[in-house]
C-alpha positions as CSV (number, residue, x, y, z in Angstrom):
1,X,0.0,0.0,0.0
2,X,1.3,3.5,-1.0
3,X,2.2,5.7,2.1
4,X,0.0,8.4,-0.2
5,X,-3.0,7.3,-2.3
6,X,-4.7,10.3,-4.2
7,X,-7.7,9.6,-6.2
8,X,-9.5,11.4,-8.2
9,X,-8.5,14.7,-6.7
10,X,-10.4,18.0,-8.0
11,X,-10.0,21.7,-6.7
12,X,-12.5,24.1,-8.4
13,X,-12.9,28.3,-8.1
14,X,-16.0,28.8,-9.2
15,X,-16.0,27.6,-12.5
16,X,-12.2,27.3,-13.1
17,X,-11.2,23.9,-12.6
18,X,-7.5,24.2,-11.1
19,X,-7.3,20.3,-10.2
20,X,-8.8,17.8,-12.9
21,X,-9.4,14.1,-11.3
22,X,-5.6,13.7,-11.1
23,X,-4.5,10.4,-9.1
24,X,-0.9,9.3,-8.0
25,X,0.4,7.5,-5.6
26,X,3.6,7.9,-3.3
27,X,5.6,5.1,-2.4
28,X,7.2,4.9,1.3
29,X,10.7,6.3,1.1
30,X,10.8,7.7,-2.4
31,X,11.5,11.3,-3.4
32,X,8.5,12.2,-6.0
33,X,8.2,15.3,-8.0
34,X,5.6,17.3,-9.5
35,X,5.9,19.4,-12.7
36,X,4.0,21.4,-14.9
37,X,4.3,24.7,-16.2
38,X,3.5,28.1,-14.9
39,X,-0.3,27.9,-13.8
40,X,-0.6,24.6,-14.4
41,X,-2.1,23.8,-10.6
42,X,0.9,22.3,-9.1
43,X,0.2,24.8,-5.5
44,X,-3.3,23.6,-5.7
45,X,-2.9,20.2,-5.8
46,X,-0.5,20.5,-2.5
47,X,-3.2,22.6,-1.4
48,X,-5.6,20.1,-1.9
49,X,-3.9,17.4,-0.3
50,X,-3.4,19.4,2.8
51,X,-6.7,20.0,3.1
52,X,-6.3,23.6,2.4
53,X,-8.3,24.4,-0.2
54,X,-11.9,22.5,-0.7
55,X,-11.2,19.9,-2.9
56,X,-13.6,16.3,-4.2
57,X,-12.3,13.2,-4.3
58,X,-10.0,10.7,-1.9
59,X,-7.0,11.3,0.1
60,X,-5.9,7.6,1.9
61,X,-2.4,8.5,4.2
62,X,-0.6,5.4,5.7
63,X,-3.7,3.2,5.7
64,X,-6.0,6.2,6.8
65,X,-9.2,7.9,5.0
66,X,-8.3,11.7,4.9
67,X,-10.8,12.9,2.6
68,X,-12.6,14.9,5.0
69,X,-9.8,15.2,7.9
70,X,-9.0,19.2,8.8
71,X,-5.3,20.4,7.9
72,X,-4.6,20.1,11.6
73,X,-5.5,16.8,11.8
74,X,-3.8,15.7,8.5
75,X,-0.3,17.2,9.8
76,X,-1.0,15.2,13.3
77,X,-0.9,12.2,11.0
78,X,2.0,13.1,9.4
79,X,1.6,15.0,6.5
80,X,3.5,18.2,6.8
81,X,4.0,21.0,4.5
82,X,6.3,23.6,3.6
83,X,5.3,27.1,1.9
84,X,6.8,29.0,-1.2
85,X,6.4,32.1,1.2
86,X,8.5,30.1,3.9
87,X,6.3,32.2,7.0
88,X,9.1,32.3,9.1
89,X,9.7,34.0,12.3
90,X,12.0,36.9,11.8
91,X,11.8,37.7,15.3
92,X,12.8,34.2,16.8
93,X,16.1,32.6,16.0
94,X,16.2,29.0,14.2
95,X,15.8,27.3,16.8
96,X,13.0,28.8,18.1
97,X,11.1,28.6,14.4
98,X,11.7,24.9,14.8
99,X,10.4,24.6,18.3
100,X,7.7,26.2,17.2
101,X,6.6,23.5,14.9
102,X,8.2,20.4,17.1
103,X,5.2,19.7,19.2
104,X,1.8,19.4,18.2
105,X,-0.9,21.5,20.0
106,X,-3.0,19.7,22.6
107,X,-4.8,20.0,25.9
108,X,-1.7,18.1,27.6
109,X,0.9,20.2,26.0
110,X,-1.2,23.3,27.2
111,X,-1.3,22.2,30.8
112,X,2.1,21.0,30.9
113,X,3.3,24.4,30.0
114,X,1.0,26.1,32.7
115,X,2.7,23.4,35.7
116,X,6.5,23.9,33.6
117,X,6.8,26.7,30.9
118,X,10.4,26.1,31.0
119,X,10.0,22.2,29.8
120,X,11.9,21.1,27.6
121,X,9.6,20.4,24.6
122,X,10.4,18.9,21.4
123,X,13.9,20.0,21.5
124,X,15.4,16.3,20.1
125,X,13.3,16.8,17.1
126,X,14.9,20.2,16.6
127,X,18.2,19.5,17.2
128,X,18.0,16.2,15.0
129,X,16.4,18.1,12.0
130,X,19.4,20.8,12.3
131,X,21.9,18.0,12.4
132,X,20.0,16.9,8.8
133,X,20.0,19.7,7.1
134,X,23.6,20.9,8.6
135,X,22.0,24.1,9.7
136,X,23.8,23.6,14.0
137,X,26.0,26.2,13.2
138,X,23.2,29.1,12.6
139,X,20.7,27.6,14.9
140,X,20.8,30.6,17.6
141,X,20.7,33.4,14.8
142,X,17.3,35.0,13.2
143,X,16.0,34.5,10.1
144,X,17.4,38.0,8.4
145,X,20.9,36.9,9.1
146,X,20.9,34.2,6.7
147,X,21.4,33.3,3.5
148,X,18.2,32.8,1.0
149,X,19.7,29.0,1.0
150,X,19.7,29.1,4.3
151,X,16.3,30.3,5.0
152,X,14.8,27.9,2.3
153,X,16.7,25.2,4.5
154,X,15.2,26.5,7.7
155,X,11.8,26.1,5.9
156,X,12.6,22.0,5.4
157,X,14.1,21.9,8.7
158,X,11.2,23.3,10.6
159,X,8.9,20.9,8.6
160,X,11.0,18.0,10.0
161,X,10.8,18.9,13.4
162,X,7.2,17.5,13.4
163,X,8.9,14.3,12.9
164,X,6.5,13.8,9.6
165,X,6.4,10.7,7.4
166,X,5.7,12.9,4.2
167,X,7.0,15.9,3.9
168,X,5.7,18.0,1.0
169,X,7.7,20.7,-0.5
170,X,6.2,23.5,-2.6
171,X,9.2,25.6,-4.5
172,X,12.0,24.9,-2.2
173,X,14.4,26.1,-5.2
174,X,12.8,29.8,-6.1
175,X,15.0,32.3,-5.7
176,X,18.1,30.3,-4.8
177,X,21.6,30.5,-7.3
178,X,22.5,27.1,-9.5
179,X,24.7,26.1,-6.7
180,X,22.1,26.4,-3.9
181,X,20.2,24.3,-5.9
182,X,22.6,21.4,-6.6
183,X,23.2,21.7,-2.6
184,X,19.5,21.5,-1.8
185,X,19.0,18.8,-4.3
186,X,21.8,16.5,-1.8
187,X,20.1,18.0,1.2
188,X,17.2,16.0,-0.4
189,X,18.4,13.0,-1.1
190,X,19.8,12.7,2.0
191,X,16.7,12.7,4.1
192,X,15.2,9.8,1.9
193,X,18.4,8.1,2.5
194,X,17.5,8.6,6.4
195,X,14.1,7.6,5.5
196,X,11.8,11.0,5.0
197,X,9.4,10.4,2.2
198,X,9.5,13.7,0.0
199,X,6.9,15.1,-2.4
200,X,8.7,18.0,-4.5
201,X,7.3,20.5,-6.7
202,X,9.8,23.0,-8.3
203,X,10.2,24.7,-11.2
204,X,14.1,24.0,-11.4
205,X,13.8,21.0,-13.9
206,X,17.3,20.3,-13.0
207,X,16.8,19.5,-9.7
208,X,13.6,17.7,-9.8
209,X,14.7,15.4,-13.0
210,X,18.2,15.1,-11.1
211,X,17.2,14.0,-7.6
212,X,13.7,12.3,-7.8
213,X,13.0,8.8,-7.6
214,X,9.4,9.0,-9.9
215,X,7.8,12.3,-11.3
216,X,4.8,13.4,-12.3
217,X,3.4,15.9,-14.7
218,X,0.3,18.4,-15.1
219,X,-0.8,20.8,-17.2
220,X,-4.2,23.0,-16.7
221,X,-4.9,21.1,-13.8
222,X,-4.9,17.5,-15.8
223,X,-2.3,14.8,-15.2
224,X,-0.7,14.5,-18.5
225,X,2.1,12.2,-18.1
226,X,3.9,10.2,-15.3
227,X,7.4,7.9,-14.4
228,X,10.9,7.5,-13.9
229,X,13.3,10.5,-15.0
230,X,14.5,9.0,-17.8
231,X,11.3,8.1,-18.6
232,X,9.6,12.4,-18.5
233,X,13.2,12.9,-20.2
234,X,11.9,11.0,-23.5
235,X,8.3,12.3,-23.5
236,X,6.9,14.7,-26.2
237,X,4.2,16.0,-24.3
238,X,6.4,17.2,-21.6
239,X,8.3,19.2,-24.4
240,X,5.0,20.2,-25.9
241,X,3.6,21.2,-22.7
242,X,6.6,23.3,-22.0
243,X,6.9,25.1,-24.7
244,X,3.3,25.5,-25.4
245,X,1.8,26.1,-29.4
246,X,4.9,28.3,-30.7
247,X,7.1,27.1,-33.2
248,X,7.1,23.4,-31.8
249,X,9.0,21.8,-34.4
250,X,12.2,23.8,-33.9
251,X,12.2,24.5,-29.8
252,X,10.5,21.2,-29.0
253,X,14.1,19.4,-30.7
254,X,15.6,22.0,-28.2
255,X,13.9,21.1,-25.3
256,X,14.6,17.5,-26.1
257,X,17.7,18.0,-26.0
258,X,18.0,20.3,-22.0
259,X,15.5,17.4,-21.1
260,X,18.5,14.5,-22.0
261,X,21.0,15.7,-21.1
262,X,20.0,16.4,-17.4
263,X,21.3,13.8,-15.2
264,X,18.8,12.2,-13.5
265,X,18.4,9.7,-10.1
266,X,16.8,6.8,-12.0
């Protein structure tokens, strides 16, 4: 059984269909991505899943129905996001963005903190996800001090601090330089190695063909193809969807050829 079954999935604004009936599964310790080009509902469909955004069809996580589960209740389960905006803390310092997101609100929790506001809470969980993403070093300066790398790695980290089993990543890789990217990309691939299941979506074709396990692709809101790197490396509606209706016959050659000769984790 996949860790994440989607079925049917559909996310409508009045009568713009963002999310068409698309379905995929994600396999327990895989790094999946999701593609598509500029509007083509790839935020939605995360929103979607998170129970952000109304949304029809099914939503099975580890063995459980979440179809109509509240986004609180889907991150207790273990379904955690992170945000293009990244909605830090500038005030607090890492650590304190992490603890922030380390233990999950309850009525315990809030007593405990009435009988010993000074407990110790969730602080393994923080200082494990810093050790991951090699971010001990800034973990006692704010937010503003750091690079955007940095930040975006903050972002993961505080994710991980919920101790999740998926952790869904929307646009870790905007803004950051080509070499930010190839680091994020190992940061990646490390925490599957550890055993983090990741969901990507980025627009950095590079990283996402270079450091998933299986990807797949939408465009206006449909699934339109699906599988290995190598695989979305070879297909012609990926190109076409890409480049859209100009000149295809020329630039979709072109594309073929950024598409093959990006190395990819097949």
């Amino acid at each position: 059984m996949a860790l994440l079954h989607a079925e049917n999935l559909s996310v409508s604004f009045g009568g713009l269909k963002a999310v068409d009936d698309v379905s995929m599964d994600i396999e327990q310790g895989q790094l999946v991505g999701l593609i598509g080009p500029n509007g083509a509902g790839k935020t939605t469909f995360i929103d979607g899943l998170t129970g952000f955004v109304p949304m029809k069809g099914k939503i099975v996580f580890d063995g459980r129905d979440l179809t109509s589960s509240a986004p609180h209740d889907r991150a207790r389960a273990g379904m955690v996001r992170t945000w293009q905006s990244l909605e830090l803390f500038d005030d607090l310092t890492v650590t304190e963005n992490l603890l922030v997101a380390a233990e999950k609100a309850s009525i315990g929790g809030f007593l405990a903190d009435l009988v010993r506001p000074s407990r110790n809470k969730g602080r393994a969980s923080v200082d494990e996800a810093l050790r991951r993403l090699d971010l001990s070093d800034v973990a006692e300066r704010v937010p503003g001090e750091l690079s955007q790398g940095q930040r975006k790695l903050v972002g993961v980290a505080r994710a991980l601090a919920a101790r999740p089993k998926l952790v869904l990543m929307d646009e870790p890789a905007a803004g950051l330089d080509t070499a930010e990217s190839q680091e994020l990309g190992r940061r990646l691939r490390s925490l599957v190695g550890d055993g983090t299941t990741v969901f990507l979506i980025d627009h950095d074709m590079g990283l996402v063909l270079g450091v998933c396990d299986y990807i797949y692709v939408i465009e206006f809101g449909r699934l339109i193809a699906e599988g290995t790197p190598a695989q979305i490396r070879r297909d012609e509606r990926v190109v076409a969807a890409y480049l859209g209706d100009q000149d295809k016959s020329e630039q979709a050659g072109q594309a073929k050829e950024v598409l093959e000769a990006t190395p990819g984790h097949d």
